[in-house]
N, C-alpha and C positions, 0 to 999 in steps of 0.2 A: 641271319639276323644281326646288326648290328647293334653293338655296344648300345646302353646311354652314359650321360656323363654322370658322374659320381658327386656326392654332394661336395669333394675339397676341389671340382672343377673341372681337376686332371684327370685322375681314373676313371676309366670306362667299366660300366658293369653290364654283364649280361642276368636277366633277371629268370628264371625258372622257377614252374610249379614242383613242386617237391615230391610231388609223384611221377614225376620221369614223364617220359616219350616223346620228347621234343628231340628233334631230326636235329643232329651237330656237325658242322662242317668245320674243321679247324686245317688254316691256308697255312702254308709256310715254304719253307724254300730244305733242300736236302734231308728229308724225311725219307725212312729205307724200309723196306720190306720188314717184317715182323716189329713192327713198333707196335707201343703198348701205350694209352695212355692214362693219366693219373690224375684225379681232381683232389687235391688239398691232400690228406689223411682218409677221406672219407669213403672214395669210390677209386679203383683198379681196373679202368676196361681192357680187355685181354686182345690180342690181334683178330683172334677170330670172333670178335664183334665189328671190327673194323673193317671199313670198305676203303680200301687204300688207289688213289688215281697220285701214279708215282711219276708218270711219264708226260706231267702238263706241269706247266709255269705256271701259277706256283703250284705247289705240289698240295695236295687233298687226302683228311683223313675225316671220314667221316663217321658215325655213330648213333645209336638211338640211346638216350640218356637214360640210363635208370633211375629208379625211384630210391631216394634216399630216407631216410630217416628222421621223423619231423624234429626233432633236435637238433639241425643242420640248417635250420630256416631260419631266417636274418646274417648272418654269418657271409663272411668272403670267402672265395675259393681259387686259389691259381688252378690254371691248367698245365700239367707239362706231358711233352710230347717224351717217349726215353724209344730210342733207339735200340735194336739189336744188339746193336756191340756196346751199349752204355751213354752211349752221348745222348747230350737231351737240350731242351730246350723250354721256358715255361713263359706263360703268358703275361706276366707280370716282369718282364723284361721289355723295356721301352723302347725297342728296336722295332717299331709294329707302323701299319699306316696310319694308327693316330698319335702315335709318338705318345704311348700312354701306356701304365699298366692298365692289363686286363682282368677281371674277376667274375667268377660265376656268382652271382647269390639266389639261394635257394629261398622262394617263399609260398604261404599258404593263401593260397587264394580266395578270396572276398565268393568267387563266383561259380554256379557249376554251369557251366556253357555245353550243350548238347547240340553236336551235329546229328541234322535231320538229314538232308539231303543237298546233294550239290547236283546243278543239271545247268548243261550236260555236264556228264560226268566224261568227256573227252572230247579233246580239237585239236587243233593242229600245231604241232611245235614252235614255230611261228610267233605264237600267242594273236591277240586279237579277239579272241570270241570272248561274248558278255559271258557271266556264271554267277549261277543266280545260287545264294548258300542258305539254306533255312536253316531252325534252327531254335534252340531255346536261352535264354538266357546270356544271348549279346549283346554287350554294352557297347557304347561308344567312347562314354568316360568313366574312370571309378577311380575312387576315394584313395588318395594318394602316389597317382598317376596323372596330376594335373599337368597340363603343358605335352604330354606327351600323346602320342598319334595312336589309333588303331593300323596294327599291321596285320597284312593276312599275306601268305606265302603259298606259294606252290612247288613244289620239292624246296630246290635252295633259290626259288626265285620268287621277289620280294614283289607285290604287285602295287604300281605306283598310290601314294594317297589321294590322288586327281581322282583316279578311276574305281576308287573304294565308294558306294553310295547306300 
């Protein structure tokens, strides 16, 4: 999922419900076996939460978000990456492909969105096949999310807004 932009232009925010489970992918370059990563003060995820692809350009560390604390909602959060032997790296360093700091912000959601079902529920890697997603309480747009798109993903792959109907 990519960033949006932040209200002073520059920083990119990524936005989360505060009860966790959103699939994280965080790209970077010389990331090492046993890393750990850290969001703000708030959350510690530990290496064996992590799904680490060490051996691709850029390098991949992946995670499933846990739920924080509704006290943490509205608020920014860097991410940093801390290595094994100490070195680290965090998202709020502007050295990134949008030449922006990065920040998680945690919020409560307007909505409760119920998946029914997805069908099929498999095709071929490739992609290409329609999938049709039922379901309770999806929106298109909501109140305070004006301007911005509905996205729907598959693992870490973003399914274009053409082909969203």
């Amino acid at each position: 999922m990519d960033p949006s932009i932040g209200d002073d232009g520059n920083t990119r925010i990524i936005r989360l419900d505060y009860r966790g489970g959103q699939h994280i992918t965080v790209l970077g370059e010389d990331f090492r076996e046993g890393a750990r990563i850290q969001i703000g003060n708030i959350l510690n995820i530990e290496n064996k939460d992590i799904t680490e692809t060490l051996n691709a350009s850029p390098n991949k560390l992946s995670f499933t978000m846990p739920g924080v604390n509704e006290n943490a909602v509205g608020k920014l959060y860097r991410l940093t990456v801390i290595n094994g032997d100490g070195a680290q790296t965090s998202s709020d360093d502007i050295n990134n492909i949008w030449n922006a700091p990065i920040y998680f912000q945690f919020i409560k959601g307007e909505s409760e969105p119920e998946l029914g079902s997805i069908v099929p529920d498999r095709g071929p890697a490739t992609g290409g096949t329609k999938v049709t997603i039922k379901g309770k309480d999806f929106r298109e747009k909501m109140e305070g999310y004006e301007g911005e798109d509905l996205e729907i993903f598959f693992g870490d792959n973003k399914v274009p807004y053409k082909d969203i109907k």
